[in-house]
C-alpha positions as CSV (number, residue, x, y, z in Angstrom):
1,X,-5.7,8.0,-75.4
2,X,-7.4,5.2,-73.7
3,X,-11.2,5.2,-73.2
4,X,-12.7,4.0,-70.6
5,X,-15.6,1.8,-71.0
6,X,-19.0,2.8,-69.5
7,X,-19.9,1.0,-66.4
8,X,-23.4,-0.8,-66.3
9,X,-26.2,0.0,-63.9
10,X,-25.4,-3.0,-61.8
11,X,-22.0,-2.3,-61.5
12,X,-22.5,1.5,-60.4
13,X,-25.2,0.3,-57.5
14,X,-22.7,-2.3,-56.7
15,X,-19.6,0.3,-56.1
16,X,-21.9,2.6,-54.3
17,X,-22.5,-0.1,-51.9
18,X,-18.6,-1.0,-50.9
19,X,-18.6,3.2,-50.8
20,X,-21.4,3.5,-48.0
21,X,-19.7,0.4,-46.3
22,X,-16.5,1.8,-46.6
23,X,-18.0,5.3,-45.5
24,X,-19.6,3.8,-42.3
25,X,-16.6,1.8,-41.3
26,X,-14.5,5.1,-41.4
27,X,-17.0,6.6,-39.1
28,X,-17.5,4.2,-36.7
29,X,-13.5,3.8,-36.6
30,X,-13.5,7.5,-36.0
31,X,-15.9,7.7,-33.1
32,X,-13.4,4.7,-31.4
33,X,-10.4,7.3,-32.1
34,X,-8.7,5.2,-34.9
35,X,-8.2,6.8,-38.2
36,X,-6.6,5.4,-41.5
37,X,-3.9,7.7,-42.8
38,X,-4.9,9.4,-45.9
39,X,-8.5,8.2,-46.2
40,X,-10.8,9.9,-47.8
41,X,-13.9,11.5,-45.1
42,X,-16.7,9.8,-44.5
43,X,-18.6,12.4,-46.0
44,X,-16.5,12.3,-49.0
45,X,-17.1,8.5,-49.6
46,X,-21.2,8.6,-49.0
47,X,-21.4,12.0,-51.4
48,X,-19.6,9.5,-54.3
49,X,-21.6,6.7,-53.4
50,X,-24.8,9.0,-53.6
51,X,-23.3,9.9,-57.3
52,X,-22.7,6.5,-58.6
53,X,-26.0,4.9,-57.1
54,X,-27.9,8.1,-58.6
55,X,-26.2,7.1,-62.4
56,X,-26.6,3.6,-62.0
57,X,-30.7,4.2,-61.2
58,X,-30.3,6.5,-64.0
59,X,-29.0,3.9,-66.2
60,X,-31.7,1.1,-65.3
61,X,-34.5,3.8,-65.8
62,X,-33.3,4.9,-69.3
63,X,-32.8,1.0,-70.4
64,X,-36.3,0.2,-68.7
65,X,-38.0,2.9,-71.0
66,X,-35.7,2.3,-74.0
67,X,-34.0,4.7,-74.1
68,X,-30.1,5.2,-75.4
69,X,-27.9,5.2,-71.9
70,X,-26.6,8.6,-71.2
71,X,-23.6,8.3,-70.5
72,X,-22.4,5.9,-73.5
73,X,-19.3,6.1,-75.4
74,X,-19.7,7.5,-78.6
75,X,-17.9,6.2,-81.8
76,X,-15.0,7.9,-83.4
77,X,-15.2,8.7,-87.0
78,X,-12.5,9.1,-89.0
């Protein structure tokens, strides 16, 4: 199986960003009367992007202190 690799703080608060955008745009789309087929709600977008801003703060925190991240990969021992 393929792990995936753990995202860094930056990167999270930089996804959540293009999630509110993208959460926003749907909205304001939806007020006008257009609405993109399949999209995920608005709500559904900002409740993600609350999720990977609150890890990526998370992150930066624990880093800041010294702590280990938690949310890294741990090795596999054979």
């Amino acid at each position: 199986m393929v792990q995936t690799k753990k995202k860094s703080p930056s990167g999270l608060l930089s996804e959540a960003g293009k999630k509110t955008m993208r959460a926003v745009g749907d909205a304001a789309k939806r007020v006008v009367g257009k609405k993109r087929p399949g999209a995920k709600s608005p709500g559904g977008n900002l409740s993600e992007a609350a999720k990977k801003a609150g890890r990526g703060v998370m992150g930066a925190a624990r880093k800041v202190v010294g702590k280990r991240p938690s949310r890294a990969r741990k090795s596999k021992s054979r």
